[in-house]
C-alpha positions in Angstrom: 36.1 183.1 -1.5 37.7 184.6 -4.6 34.9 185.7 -6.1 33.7 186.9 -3.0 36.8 189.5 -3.3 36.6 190.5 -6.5 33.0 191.2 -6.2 33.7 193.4 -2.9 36.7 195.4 -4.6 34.5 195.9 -7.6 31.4 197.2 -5.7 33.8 199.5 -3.5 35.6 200.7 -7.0 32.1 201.5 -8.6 31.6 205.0 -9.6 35.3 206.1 -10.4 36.0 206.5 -13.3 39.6 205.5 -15.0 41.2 206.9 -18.4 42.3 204.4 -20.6 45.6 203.7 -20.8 48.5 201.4 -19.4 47.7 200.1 -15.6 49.8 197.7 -13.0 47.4 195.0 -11.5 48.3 193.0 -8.5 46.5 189.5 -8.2 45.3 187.9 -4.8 47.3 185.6 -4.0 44.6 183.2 -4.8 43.5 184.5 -8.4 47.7 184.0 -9.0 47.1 180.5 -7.7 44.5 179.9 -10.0 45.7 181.4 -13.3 49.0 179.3 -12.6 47.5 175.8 -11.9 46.2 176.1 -15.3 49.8 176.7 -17.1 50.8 173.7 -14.9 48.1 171.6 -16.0 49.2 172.8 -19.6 52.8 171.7 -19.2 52.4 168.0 -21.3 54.9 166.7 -23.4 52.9 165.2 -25.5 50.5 167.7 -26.6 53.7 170.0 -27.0 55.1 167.6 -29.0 52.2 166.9 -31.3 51.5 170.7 -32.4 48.7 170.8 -30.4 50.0 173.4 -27.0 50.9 176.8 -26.8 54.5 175.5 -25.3 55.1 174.3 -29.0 55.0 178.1 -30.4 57.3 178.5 -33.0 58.4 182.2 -31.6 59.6 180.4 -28.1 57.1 182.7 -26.5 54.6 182.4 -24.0 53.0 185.5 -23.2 52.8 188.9 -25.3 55.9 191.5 -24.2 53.2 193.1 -21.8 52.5 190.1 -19.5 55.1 189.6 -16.7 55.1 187.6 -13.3 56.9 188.2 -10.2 56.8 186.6 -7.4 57.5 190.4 -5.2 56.1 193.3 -6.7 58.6 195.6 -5.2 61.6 193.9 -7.6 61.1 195.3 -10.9 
């Protein structure tokens, strides 16, 4: 079903074209879903512990300054 949507939207947004620059993307819910089960999966002590996740980064962050998640796009 997921990639069912993504395929629709992209064959509907064929043809336009877009200037590079800075965008805002909004996920499906279910492409959110995804991309979070695998951080979830990630969360082991052990492998954070041992070196060997990105949870064990020595800056203490997670995602570069340009990634951010919210749970209501209209909060900002």
């Amino acid at each position: 079903m997921l990639a069912r949507t993504a395929i629709d939207k992209a064959v509907r947004s064929a043809g336009r074209s877009r200037s590079s620059g800075k965008y805002t993307v909004v996920l499906e819910p279910q492409a959110v879903y995804e991309l979070l089960s695998f951080l979830v999966d990630a969360m082991e002590q052990r492998s954070a512990d041992e070196g060997r996740s990105f949870f064990s980064s020595r800056s203490g962050k997670l995602f570069a300054d340009f990634v951010s998640l919210k749970s209501d796009p209209s909060t900002r």
